[in-house]
RODO-2510 file (C-alpha; in nm, 4 decimals, decimal comma):
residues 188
     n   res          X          Y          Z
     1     x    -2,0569     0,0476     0,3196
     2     x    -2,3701    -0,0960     0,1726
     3     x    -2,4443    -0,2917    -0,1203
     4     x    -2,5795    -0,0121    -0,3279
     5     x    -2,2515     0,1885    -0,2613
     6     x    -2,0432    -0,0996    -0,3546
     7     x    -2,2375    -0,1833    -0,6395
     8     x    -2,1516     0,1892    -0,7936
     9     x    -1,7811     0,1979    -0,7094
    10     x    -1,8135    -0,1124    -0,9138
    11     x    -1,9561    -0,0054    -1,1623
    12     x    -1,7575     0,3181    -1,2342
    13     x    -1,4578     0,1325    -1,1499
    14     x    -1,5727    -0,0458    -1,4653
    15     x    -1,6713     0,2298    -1,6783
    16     x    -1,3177     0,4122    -1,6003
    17     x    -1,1213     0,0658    -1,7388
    18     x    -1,3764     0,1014    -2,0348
    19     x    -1,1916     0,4760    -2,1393
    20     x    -1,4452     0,6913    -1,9324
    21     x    -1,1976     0,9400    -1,7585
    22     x    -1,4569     1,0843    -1,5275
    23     x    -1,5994     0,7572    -1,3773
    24     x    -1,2676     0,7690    -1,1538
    25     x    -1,3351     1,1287    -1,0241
    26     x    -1,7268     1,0200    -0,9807
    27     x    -1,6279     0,7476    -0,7452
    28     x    -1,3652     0,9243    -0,5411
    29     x    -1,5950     1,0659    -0,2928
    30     x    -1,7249     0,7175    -0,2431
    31     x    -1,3896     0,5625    -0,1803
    32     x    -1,2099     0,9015    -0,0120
    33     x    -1,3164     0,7737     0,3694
    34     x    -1,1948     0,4253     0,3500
    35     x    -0,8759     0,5610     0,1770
    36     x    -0,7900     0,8252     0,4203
    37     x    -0,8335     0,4947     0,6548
    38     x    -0,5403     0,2727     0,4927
    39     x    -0,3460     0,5900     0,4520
    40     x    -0,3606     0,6673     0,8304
    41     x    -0,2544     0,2673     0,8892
    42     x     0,0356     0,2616     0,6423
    43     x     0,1600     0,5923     0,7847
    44     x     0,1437     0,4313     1,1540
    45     x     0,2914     0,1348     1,1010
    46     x     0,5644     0,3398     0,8642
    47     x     0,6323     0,5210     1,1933
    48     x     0,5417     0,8636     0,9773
    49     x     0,3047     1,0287     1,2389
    50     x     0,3911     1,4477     1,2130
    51     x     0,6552     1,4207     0,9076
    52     x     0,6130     1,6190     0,6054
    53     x     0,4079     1,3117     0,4002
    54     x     0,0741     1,3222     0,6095
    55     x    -0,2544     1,1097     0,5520
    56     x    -0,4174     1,3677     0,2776
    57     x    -0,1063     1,3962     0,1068
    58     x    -0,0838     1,0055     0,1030
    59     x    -0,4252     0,9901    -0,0440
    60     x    -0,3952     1,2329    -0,3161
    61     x    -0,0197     1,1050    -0,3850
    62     x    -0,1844     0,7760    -0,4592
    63     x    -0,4800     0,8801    -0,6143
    64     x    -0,2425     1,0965    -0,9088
    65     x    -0,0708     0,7309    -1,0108
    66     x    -0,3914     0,5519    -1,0211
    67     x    -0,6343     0,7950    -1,2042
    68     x    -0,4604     0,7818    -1,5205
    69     x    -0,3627     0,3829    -1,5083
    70     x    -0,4521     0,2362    -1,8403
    71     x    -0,6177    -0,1166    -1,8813
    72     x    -0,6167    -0,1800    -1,5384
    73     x    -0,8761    -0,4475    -1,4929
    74     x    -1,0719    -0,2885    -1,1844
    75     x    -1,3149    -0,6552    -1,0997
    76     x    -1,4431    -0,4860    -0,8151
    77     x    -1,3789    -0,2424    -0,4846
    78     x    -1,1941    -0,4988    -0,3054
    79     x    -0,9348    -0,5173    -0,5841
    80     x    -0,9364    -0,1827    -0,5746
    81     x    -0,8637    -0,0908    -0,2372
    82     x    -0,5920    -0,3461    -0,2903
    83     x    -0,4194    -0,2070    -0,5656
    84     x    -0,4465     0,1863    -0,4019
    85     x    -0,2582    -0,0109    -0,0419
    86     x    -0,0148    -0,1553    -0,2824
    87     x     0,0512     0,2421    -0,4510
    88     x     0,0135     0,3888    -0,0627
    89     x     0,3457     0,0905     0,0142
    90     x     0,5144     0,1803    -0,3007
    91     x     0,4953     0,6297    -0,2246
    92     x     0,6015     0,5501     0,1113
    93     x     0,8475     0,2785     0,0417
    94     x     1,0150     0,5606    -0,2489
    95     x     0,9723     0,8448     0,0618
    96     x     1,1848     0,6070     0,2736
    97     x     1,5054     0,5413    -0,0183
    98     x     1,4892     0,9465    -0,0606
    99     x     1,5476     0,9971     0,3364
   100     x     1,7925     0,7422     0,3375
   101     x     1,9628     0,8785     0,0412
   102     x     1,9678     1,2469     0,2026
   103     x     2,0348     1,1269     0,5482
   104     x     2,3930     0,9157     0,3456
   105     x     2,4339     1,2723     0,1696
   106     x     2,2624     1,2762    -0,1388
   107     x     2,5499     1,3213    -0,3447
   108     x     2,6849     1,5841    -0,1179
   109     x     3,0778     1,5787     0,0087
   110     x     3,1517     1,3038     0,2942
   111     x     3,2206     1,4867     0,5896
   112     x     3,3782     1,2385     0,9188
   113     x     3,1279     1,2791     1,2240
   114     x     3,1641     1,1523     1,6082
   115     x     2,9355     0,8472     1,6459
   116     x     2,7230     1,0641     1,8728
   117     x     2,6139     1,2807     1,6020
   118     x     2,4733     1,0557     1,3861
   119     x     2,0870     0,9287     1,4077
   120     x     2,0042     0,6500     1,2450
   121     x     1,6338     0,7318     1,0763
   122     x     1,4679     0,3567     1,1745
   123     x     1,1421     0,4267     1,0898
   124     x     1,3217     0,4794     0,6939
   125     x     1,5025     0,1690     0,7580
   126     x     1,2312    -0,0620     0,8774
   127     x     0,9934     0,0546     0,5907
   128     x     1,2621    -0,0673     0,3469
   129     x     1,3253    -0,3494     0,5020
   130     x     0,9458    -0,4610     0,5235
   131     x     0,9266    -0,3777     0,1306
   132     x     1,2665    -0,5688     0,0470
   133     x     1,1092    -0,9098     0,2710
   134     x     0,7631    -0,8759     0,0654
   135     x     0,9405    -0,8520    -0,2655
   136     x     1,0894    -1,1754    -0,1563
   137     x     0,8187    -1,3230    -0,0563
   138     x     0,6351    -1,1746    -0,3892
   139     x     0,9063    -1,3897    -0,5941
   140     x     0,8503    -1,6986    -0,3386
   141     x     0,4762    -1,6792    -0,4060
   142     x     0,3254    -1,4088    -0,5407
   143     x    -0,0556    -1,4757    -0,4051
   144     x     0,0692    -1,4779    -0,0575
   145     x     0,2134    -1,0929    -0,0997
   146     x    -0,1532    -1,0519    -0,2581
   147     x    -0,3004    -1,1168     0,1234
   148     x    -0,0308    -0,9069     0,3172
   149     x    -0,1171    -0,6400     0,0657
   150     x    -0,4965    -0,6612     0,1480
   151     x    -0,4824    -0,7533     0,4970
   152     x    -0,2379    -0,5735     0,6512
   153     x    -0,1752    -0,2489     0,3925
   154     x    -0,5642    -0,1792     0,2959
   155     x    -0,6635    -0,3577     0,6076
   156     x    -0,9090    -0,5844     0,4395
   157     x    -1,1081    -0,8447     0,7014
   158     x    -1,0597    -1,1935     0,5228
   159     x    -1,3770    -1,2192     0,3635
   160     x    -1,2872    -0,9093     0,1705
   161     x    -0,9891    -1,0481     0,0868
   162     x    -1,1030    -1,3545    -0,0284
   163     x    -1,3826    -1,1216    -0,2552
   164     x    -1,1036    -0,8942    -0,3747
   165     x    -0,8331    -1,2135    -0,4622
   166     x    -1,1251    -1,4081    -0,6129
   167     x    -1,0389    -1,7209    -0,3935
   168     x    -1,1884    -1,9098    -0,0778
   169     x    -1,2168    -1,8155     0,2965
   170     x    -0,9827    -2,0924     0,3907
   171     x    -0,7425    -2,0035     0,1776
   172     x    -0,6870    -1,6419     0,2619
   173     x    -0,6775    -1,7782     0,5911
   174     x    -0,4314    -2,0400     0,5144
   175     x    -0,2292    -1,7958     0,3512
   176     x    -0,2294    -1,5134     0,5595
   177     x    -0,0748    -1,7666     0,8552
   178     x     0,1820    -1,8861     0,5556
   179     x     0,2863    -1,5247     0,4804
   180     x     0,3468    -1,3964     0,8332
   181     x     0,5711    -1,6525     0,9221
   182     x     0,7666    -1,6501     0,6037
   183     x     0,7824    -1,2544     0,6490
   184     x     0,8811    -1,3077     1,0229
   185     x     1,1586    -1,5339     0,9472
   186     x     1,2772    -1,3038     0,6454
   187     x     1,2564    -1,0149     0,9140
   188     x     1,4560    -1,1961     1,1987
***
């Protein structure tokens, strides 16, 4: 993306927390590519490939909570993209607790099944248990989450990581080794 394209989603981005509604629709076909991108990566790694909650319907899903947020502080596209991975985690963490709540019944009668009949949904569990060790490590130290969220959910380098957290190089990187082995250990 170049500098004059970043320089207007950061400027409407700025206009929209200053009470202009349409800034946020204006700078949606700047920002739809890069979305559809960290859709498409949170759906792989959610193991969603071919379900009913595809890459568009990610997008759009996350684009409906975000273009009425009030007083969000938008500082600049980095943040952004951050904030739209961290709605992206949250849809597809709230998909997961609905499949596992219709796959234990959903409020239905219990019924006893063979063992063989049963499938566990993984992909469900995993995504829950992902969110559950970040919220963790959100309480443990809150910046830390801040670079999962950017590096691994919006799939931010670290430099734009660094831009978007408003911190140095070494840090991100410094944090970024921190958080993966305190999200590895909470995942063994």
């Amino acid at each position: 993306m170049d500098s004059d394209a970043a320089n207007d989603i950061t400027r409407l981005l700025q206009r929209h927390h200053e009470g202009d509604r349409d800034a946020f629709d204006r700078m949606v076909p700047l920002v739809y590519q890069r979305l559809r991108v960290i859709a498409r990566g949170q759906l792989a790694r959610a193991g969603r490939r071919g379900q009913t909650l595809d890459t568009t319907a990610l997008v759009q899903e996350a684009y409906l909570q975000l273009v009425d947020a009030e007083g969000v502080d938008w500082q600049d596209r980095g943040h952004f993209f951050a904030i739209c991975a961290r709605a992206m985690r949250r849809i597809l963490v709230d998909y997961a607790r609905r499949r596992q709540a219709a796959k234990r019944g959903g409020g239905a009668v219990a019924v006893t099944l063979e063992a063989d009949m049963v499938a566990a949904d993984s992909q469900s569990e995993q995504v829950l248990a992902i969110d559950e060790a970040l919220n963790g490590l959100d309480a443990f130290n809150p910046r830390l989450a801040r670079v999962v969220e950017c590096r691994y959910f919006a799939g931010m380098t670290e430099e734009e990581t660094a831009r978007a957290l408003d911190t140095s190089l070494r840090t991100v990187q410094r944090d970024w080794m921190r958080a993966r082995a305190w999200l590895l250990k909470a995942l063994a």
